[in-house]
LUMRO-244815 format. One line per field, with one value per residue (C-alpha): residue number from 1; x, y, z. Coordinates in steps of 0.25 Angstrom, whole numbers, padded with zeros to 4 digits. Example, Ala and Ser with C-alpha at 12.3 -4.5 7.8 and 13.67 -1.06 7.14 Angstrom:
2
num (1 2) .
px (0049 0055) .
py (-0018 -0004) .
pz (0031 0029) .
This chain:
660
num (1 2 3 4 5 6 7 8 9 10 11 12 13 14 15 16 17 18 19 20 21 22 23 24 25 26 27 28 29 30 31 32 33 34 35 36 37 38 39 40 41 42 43 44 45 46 47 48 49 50 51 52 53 54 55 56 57 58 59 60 61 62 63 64 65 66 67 68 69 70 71 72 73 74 75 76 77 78 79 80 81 82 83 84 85 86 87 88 89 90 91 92 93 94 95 96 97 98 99 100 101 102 103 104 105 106 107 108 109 110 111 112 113 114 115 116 117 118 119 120 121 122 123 124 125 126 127 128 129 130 131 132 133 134 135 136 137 138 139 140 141 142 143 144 145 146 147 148 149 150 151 152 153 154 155 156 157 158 159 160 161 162 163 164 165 166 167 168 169 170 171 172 173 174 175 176 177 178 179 180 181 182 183 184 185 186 187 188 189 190 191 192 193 194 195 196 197 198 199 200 201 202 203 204 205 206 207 208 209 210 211 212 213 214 215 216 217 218 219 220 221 222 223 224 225 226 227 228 229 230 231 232 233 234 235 236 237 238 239 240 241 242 243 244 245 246 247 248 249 250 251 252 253 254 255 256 257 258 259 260 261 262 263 264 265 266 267 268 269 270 271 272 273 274 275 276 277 278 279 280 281 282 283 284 285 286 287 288 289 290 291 292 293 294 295 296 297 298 299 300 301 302 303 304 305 306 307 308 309 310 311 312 313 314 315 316 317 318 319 320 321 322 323 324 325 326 327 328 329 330 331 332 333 334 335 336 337 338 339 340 341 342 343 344 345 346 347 348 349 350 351 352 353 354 355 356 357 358 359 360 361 362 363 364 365 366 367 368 369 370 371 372 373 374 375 376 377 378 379 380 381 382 383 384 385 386 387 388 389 390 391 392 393 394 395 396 397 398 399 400 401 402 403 404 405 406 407 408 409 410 411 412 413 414 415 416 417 418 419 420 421 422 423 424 425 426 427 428 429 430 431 432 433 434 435 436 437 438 439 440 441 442 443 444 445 446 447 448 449 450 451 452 453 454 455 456 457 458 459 460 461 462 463 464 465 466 467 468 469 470 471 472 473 474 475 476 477 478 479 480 481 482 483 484 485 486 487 488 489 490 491 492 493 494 495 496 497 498 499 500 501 502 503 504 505 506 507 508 509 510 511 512 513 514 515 516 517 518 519 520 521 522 523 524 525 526 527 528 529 530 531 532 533 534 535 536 537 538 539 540 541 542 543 544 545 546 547 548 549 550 551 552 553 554 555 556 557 558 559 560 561 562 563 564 565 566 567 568 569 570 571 572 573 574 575 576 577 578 579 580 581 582 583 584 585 586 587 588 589 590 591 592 593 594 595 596 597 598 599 600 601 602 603 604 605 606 607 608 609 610 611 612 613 614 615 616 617 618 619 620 621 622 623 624 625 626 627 628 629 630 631 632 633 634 635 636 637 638 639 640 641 642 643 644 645 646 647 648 649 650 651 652 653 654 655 656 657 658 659 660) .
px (-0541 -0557 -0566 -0576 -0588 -0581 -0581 -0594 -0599 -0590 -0595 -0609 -0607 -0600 -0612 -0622 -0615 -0615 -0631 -0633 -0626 -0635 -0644 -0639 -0626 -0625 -0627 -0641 -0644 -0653 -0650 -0656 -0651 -0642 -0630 -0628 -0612 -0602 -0589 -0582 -0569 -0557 -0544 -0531 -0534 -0517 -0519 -0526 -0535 -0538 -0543 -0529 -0520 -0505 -0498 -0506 -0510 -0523 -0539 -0539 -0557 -0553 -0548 -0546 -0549 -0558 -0569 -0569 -0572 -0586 -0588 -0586 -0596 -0606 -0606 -0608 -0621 -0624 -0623 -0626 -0616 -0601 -0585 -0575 -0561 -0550 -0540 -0527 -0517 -0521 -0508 -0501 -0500 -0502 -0492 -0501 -0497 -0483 -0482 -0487 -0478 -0466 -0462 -0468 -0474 -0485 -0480 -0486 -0498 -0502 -0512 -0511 -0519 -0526 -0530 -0536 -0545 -0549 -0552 -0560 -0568 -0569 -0565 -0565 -0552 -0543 -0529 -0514 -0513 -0500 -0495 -0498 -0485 -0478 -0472 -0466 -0473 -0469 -0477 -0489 -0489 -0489 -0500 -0509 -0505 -0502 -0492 -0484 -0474 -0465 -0450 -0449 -0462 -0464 -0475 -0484 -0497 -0499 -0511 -0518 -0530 -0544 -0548 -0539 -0531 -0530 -0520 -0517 -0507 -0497 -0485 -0475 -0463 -0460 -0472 -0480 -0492 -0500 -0496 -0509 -0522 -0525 -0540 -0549 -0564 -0572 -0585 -0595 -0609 -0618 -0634 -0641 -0655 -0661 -0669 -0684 -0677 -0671 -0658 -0651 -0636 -0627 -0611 -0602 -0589 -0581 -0568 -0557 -0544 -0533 -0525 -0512 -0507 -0495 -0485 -0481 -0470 -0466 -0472 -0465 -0454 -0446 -0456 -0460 -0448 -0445 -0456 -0469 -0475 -0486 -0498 -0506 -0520 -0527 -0517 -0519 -0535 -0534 -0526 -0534 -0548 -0551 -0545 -0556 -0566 -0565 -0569 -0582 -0585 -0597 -0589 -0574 -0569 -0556 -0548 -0536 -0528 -0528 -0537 -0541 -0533 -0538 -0524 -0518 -0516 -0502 -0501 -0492 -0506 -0505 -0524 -0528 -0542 -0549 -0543 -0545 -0561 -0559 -0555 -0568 -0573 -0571 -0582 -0579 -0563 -0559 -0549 -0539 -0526 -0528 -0533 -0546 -0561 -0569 -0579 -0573 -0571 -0556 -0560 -0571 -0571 -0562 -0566 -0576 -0575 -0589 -0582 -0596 -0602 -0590 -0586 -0573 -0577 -0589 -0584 -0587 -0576 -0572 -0560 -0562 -0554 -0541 -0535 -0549 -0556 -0566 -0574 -0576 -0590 -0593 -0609 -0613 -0626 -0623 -0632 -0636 -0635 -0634 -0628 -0618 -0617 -0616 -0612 -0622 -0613 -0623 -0628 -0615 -0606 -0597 -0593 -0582 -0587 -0577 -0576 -0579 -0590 -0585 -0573 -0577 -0590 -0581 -0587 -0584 -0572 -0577 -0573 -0568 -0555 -0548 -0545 -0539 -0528 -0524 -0514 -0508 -0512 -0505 -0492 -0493 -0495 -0484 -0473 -0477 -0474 -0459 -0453 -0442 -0436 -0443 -0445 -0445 -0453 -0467 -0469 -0480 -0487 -0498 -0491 -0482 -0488 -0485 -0471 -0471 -0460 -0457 -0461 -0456 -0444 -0441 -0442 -0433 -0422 -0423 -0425 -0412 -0403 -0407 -0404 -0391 -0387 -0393 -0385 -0373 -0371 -0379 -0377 -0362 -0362 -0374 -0367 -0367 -0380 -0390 -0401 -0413 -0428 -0443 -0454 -0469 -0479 -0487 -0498 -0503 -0517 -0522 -0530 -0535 -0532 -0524 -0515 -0503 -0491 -0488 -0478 -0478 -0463 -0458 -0456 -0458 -0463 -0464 -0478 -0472 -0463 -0473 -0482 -0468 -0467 -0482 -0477 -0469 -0459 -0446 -0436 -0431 -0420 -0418 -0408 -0413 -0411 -0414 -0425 -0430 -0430 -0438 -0445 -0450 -0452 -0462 -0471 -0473 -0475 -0488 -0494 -0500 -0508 -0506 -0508 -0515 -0508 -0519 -0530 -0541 -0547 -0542 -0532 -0527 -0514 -0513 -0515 -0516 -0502 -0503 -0494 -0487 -0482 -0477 -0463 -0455 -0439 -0430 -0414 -0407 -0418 -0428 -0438 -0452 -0466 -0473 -0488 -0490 -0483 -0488 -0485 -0469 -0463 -0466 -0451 -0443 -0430 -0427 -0412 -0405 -0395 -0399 -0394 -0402 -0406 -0401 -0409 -0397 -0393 -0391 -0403 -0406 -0421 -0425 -0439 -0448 -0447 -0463 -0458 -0444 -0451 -0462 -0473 -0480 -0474 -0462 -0455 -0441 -0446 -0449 -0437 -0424 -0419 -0419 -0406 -0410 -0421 -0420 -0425 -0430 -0444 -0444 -0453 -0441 -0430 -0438 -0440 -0424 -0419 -0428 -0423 -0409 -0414 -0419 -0425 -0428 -0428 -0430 -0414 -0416 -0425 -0426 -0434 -0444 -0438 -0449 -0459 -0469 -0466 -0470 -0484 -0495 -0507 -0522 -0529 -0527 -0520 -0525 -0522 -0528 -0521 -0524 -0532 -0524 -0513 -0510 -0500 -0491 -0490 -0487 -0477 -0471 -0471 -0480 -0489 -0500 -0516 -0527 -0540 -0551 -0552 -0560 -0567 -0561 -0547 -0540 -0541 -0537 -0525 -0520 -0503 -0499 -0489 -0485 -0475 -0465) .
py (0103 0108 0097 0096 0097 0111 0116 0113 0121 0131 0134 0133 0144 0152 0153 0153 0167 0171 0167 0174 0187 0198 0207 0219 0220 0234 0229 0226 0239 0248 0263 0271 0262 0270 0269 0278 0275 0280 0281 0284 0288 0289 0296 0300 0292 0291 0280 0289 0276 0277 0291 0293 0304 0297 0310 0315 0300 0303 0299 0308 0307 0316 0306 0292 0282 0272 0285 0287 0270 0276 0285 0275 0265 0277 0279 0264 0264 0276 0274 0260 0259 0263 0263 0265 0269 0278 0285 0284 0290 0279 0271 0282 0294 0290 0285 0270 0271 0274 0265 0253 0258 0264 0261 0246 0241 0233 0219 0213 0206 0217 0227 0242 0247 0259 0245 0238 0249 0253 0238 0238 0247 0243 0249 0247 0255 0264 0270 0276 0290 0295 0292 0277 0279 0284 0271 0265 0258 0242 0246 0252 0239 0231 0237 0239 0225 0228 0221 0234 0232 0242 0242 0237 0232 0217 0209 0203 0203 0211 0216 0227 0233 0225 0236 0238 0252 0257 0266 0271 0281 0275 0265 0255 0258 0243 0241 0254 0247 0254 0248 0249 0244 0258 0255 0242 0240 0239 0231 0236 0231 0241 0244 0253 0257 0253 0263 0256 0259 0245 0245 0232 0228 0229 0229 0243 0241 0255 0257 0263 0268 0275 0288 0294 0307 0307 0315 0303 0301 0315 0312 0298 0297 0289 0277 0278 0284 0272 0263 0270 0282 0291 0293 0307 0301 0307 0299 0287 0290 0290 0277 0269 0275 0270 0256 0256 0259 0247 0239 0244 0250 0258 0269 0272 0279 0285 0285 0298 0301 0315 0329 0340 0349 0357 0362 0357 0343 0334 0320 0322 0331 0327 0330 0325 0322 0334 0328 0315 0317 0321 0307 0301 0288 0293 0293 0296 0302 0300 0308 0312 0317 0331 0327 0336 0333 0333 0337 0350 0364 0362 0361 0371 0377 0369 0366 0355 0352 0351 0352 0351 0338 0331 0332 0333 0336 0329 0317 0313 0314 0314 0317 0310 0319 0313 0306 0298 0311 0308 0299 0303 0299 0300 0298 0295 0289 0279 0277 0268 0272 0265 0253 0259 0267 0282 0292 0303 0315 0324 0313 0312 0320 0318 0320 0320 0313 0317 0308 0320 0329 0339 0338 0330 0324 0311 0297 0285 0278 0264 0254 0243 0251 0253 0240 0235 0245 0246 0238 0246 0259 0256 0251 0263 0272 0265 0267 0281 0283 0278 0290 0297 0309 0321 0336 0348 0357 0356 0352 0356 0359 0369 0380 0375 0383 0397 0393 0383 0373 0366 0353 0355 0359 0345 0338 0348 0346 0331 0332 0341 0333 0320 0325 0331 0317 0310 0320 0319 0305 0304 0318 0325 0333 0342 0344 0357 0360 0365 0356 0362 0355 0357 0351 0353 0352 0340 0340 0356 0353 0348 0336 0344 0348 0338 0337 0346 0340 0341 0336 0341 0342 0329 0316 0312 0299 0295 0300 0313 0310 0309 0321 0328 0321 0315 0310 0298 0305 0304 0313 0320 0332 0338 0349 0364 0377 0389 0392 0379 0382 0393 0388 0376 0386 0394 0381 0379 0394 0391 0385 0399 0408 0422 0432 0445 0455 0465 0455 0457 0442 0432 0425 0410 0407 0391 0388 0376 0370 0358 0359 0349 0356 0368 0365 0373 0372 0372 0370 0383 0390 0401 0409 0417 0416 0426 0423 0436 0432 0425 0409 0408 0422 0419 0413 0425 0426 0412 0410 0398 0399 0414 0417 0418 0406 0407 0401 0392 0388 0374 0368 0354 0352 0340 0335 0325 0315 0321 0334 0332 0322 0335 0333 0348 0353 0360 0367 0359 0346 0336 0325 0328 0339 0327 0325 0314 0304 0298 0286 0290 0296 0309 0306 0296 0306 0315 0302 0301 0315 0317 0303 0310 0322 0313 0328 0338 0352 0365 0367 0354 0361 0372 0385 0391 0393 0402 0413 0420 0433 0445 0449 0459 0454 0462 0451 0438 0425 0411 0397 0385 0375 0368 0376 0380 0382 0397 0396 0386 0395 0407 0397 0395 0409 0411 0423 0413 0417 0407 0413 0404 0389 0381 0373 0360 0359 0371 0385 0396 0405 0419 0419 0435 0435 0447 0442 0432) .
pz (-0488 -0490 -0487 -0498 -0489 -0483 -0497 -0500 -0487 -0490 -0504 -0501 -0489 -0498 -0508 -0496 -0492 -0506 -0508 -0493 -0497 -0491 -0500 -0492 -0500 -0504 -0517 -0515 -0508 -0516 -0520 -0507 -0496 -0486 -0477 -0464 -0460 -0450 -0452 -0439 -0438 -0429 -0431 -0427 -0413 -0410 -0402 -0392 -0386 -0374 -0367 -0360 -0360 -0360 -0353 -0346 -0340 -0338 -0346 -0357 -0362 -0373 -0382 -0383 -0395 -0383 -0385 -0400 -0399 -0388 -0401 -0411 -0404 -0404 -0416 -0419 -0411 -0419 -0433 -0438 -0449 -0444 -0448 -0442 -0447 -0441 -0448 -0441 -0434 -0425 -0418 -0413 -0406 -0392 -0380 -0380 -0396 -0394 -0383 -0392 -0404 -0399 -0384 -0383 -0399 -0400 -0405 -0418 -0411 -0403 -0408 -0405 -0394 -0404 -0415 -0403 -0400 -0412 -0415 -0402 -0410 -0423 -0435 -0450 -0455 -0453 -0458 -0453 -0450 -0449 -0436 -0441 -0446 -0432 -0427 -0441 -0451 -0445 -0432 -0443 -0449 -0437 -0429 -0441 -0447 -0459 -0469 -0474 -0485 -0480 -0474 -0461 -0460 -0458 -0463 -0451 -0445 -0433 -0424 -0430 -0430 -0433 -0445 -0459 -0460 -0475 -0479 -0494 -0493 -0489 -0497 -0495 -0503 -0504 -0514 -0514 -0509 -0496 -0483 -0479 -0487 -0495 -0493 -0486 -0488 -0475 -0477 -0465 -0462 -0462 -0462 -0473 -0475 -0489 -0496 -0489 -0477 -0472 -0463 -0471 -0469 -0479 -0479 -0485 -0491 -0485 -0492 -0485 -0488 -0478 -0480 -0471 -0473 -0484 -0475 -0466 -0475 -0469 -0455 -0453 -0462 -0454 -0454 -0468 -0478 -0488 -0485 -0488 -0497 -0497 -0505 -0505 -0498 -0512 -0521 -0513 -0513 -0530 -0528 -0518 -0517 -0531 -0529 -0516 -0524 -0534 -0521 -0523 -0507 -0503 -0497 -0495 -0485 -0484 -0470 -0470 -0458 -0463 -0463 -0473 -0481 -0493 -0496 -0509 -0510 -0510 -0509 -0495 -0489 -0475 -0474 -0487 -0483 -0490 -0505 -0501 -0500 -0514 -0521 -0526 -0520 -0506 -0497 -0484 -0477 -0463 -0459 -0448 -0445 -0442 -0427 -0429 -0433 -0445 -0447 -0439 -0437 -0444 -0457 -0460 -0470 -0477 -0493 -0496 -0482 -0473 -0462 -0453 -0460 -0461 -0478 -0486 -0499 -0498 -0493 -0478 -0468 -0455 -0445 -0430 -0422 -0414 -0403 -0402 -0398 -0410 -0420 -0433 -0440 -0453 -0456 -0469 -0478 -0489 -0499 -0509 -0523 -0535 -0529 -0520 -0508 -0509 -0496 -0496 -0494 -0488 -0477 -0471 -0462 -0451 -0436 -0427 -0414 -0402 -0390 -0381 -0385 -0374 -0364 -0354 -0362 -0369 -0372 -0365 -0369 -0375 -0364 -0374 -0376 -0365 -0361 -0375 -0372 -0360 -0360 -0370 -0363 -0350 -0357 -0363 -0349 -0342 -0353 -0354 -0339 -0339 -0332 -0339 -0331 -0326 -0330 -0320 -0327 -0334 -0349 -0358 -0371 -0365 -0372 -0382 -0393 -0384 -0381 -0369 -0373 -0361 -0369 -0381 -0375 -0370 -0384 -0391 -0380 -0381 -0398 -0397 -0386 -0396 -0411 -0406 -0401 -0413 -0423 -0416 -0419 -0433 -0438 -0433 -0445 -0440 -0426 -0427 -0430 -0422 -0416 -0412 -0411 -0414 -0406 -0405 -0395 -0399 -0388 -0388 -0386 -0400 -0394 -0380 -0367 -0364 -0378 -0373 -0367 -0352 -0343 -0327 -0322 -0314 -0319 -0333 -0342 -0356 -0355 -0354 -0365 -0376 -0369 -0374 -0386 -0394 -0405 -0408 -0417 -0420 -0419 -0430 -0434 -0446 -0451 -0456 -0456 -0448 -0458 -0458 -0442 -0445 -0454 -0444 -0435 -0443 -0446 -0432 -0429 -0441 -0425 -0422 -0429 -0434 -0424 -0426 -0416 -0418 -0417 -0405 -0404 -0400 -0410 -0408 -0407 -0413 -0428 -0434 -0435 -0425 -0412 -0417 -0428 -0420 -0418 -0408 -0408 -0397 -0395 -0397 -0407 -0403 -0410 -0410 -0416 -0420 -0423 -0428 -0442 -0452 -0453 -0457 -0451 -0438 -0433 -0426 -0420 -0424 -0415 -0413 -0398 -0399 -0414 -0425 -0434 -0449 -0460 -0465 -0450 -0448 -0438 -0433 -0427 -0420 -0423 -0425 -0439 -0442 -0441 -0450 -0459 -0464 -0452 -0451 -0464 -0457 -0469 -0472 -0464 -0477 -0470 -0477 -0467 -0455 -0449 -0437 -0437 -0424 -0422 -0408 -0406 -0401 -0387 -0385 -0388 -0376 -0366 -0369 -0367 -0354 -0349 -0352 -0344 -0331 -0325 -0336 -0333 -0340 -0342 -0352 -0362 -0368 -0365 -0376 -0388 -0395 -0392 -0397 -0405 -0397 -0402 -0396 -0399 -0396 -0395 -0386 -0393 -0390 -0391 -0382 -0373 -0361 -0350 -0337 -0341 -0339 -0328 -0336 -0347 -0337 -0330 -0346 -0347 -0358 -0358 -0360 -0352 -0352 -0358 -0358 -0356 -0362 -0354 -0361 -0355 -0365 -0363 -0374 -0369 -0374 -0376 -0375 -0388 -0383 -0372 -0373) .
């Protein structure tokens, strides 16, 4: 019951703030007044927090989210107007992640170990990146707190982060509405000089609105078949970006976990950034996904692209990197014109702020992190070294792109030995089938000298588990033919680049296609490359058991559900050909089978089941890896010779195609 004298004070404060309403609203600001803002921008961090290498148990200053928060405060010391946003692919991707979503779950009231450090910070939005997605939607809903109207996802409030998530691509099938708000209006504080030159404070309304990319229907069809849809980011841009602007904000920014492509555009383009800059009303894009830079070397040249100040068709954007080895920063001037802030184009550009401006020349992690995760972090480090058996010969990706299958090996004999047992039991009409499996090298060296998969012979740990196995797949098999084997095979031959027989100079060996995208099978099938073709006539003497593989031959191949579901546009692989969706991850399925093993040894796995074509070539040809290494490819057999190193822990290497 209000007390009339409560009342009275009440009303009379209300009109006290509405009479005391300051005069710096940016309605009162007159035409000429102007806005210096950072946008900063983190991406793609995969729960890489700390600066700690999980496998190889050791500090890692090359990465680590507690850096990027040294670059952050920097920059907030340097520029006197900041946001802060990061555009996901946040929660997953590291062991701490997958020990706090898969081995041991975080419980309703808890808050991720990645949301208390990015809290620590301060941010002011965010949204979900693909791998969001990874661990189901009730864990999504639970960590982020958010009321999803979804199947199998119940309604309660939860821990989550400090700072809202927007996301306007993605639908509940229940009522078609977003599962997360499309779009949120942050209100920031901010200090502007008036045309006479005064520094006066004022408050900008910045509009956000969170795009993923469309192919995670392909992607995690597990988690998502029959309780979402996707939009296309430019069809949910037409939907959403208008709504946004009827809230009147002085600038919008729009937050994509995706990259640049110029190709033609669909609604299911995985890099729609480049069209997106194109929808009117946008005035700034972070982006992501790709795990690169921009402004960067990568996308010179590309149309309507300044790839040196940091536009996409005209529009500021930026891309911070990976694994918190970067901060994004967007600068730009606002000013005042006819009542409203306009962004001056020409004034702004961006960067890409590494946390180590040369190898061994890394900021200081900010202190404040560490100890809000450390419980977390040393759960994590003691899980990960539950021993599991032992091995008697090395395993490793140093050269899984010239032939060294010693790794790979070890997951397609434990994908094999599984499926078999699964489609015994679920599947007795495909006995007779052959089953053979595909596996990549997920750790080749992408992210620097210490991204390549290596476990020393002797006794062997969960850690070593997911140094086998990055990723928290699970296991998958469908049913093709022996050209649709072939066919496979040639997407992942697409890995190197056409080589020149006749060509002096150097010429490198690696194209563009992502080591995790260069399958290579085992389980009865052999076969050759031969770089010297173009891409798709490069599979020779394709044999299975010794015998020739026929087009309409009957094959079953093991994979992961990314991989049967469309992930790397593999021809045939759109879902309706899958035969097994285990519910068993496929790191599981490898802890299992080496537990099964107790000792494994070489007779366990297969040997190489590829080569190179034989191909004389004038010139020498080159691709990088980790440096040292020359004896362990002469101990693998590979006519593999180190040419120069680096100096930053890789060093280029010649490969002789001539031998086998």
């Amino acid at each position: 019951m209000f007390k009339p004298l409560a009342l009275a004070t009440l009303s009379a404060a209300l009109l006290a703030a509405c009479a005391s309403t300051p005069a710096d609203k940016p309605a009162t600001l007159a035409d000429g007044a102007t806005l210096d803002l950072a946008i900063l921008e983190t991406t793609d961090v995969h729960s890489n927090i700390l600066s700690y290498d999980y496998y190889k148990q050791k500090d890692d200053p090359s990465l680590g989210y507690e850096r990027v928060a040294t670059l952050i405060r920097q920059a907030r010391k340097t520029f006197p107007n900041t946001v802060l946003f990061d555009s996901g692919d946040t929660i997953q991707g590291s062991v701490l992640a997958d020990y706090q979503a898969i081995v041991k779950p975080v419980g309703c009231d808890t808050e991720l170990a990645i949301y208390k450090a990015m809290d620590a910070v301060g941010y002011d939005g965010g949204t979900a990146g693909n791998h969001e997605f990874n661990y189901g939607l009730p864990f999504l809903a639970q960590v982020t707190d958010t009321s999803m109207n979804v199947d199998g996802v119940t309604a309660r409030q939860c821990a989550g982060p400090k700072f809202p998530l927007v996301l306007s691509n993605v639908y509940s099938t229940r009522d078609g509405q977003p599962i997360f708000k499309p779009w949120t209006i942050v209100t920031k504080k901010v200090e502007v000089k008036t045309a006479s030159g005064q520094t006066v404070p004022t408050e900008l309304k910045i509009g956000i609105i969170g795009f993923t990319p469309p192919p995670i229907m392909d992607w995690d069809k597990r988690n998502l078949a029959g309780k979402v849809t996707v939009d296309g980011v430019v069809e949910a841009a037409k939907k959403y970006v208008p709504e946004l602007q009827a809230q009147h904000p002085d600038l919008i920014v729009a937050i994509l976990h995706g990259g640049l492509d110029t190709s033609p555009y669909t609604p299911h383009m995985e890099n729609g950034g480049w069209y997106l800059a194109g929808i009117p009303g946008i005035d700034a894009l972070l982006l992501g996904h790709s795990h690169t830079e921009f402004p960067g070397p990568r996308y010179a040249g590309m149309k309507d692209v300044d790839a040196k100040r940091g536009l996409v068709r005209g529009v500021p954007a930026v891309m911070g990197g990976f694994f918190g080895k970067d901060l994004g920063v967007i600068q730009m001037t606002l000013k005042r014109e006819g009542d409203r802030w306009v962004v001056q184009k020409d004034a702004s550009h961006s960067e890409v702020r590494p946390i180590c401006a040369k190898k061994g020349e890394c900021v200081a992690p900010d202190p404040a992190i560490a100890p809000i995760v450390n419980e977390a972090h040393e759960a994590a480090i003691a899980y990960v070294n539950t021993p599991i058996g032992a091995v008697d010969h090395d395993l490793s990706s140093y050269f899984a792109d010239e032939g060294n299958m010693t790794a790979l090996s070890v997951v397609n004999a434990a994908q094999i030995d599984y499926a078999r047992d699964e489609l015994a039991r679920s599947r007795p009409d495909l006995k007779d089938v052959p089953v053979i499996s595909a596996a990549s090298a997920f750790r080749t060296g992408f992210g620097g000298p210490d991204d390549f998969t290596d476990v020393p012979k002797g006794p062997l740990t969960i850690r070593n588990a997911a140094d086998l196995y990055f990723y928290p797949n699970t296991l998958a098999a469908v049913k093709i033919d022996g050209a649709g084997v072939k066919a496979w095979l040639e997407k992942s031959a697409s890995r190197f680049n056409r080589i020149d027989p006749s060509k002096d100079g150097e010429q490198p060996l690696i194209g563009r296609l992502p080591g995790y995208n260069f399958d290579q099978m085992q389980g009865g099938v052999t076969y050759t490359i031969d770089v010297s073709k173009p891409e798709g006539e490069r599979i020779g003497n394709l044999r299975y058991k010794g015998k020739p593989v026929k087009d309409d031959q009957a094959f079953i191949v093991v994979t992961n559900n990314y991989r049967a579901n469309g992930g790397g546009d593999f021809p045939g692989m759109k879902g309706d050909s899958v035969v097994l969706n285990a519910p068993d991850g496929n790191r599981e399925v490898v802890i299992q089978w080496v537990q099964s093993k107790k000792t494994l040894t070489r007779k366990d796995v297969e040997k190489r089941s590829w080569s190179f074509a034989p191909l004389k070539v004038k010139g020498p040809v080159t691709f990088t890896s980790a440096s040292g290494k020359e004896d362990l490819a002469k101990s693998l057999g590979l006519a593999v010779r180190q040419v120069r190193d680096n100096g930053d822990g890789t060093a280029v290497y010649a490969i002789d195609l001539s031998k086998r």
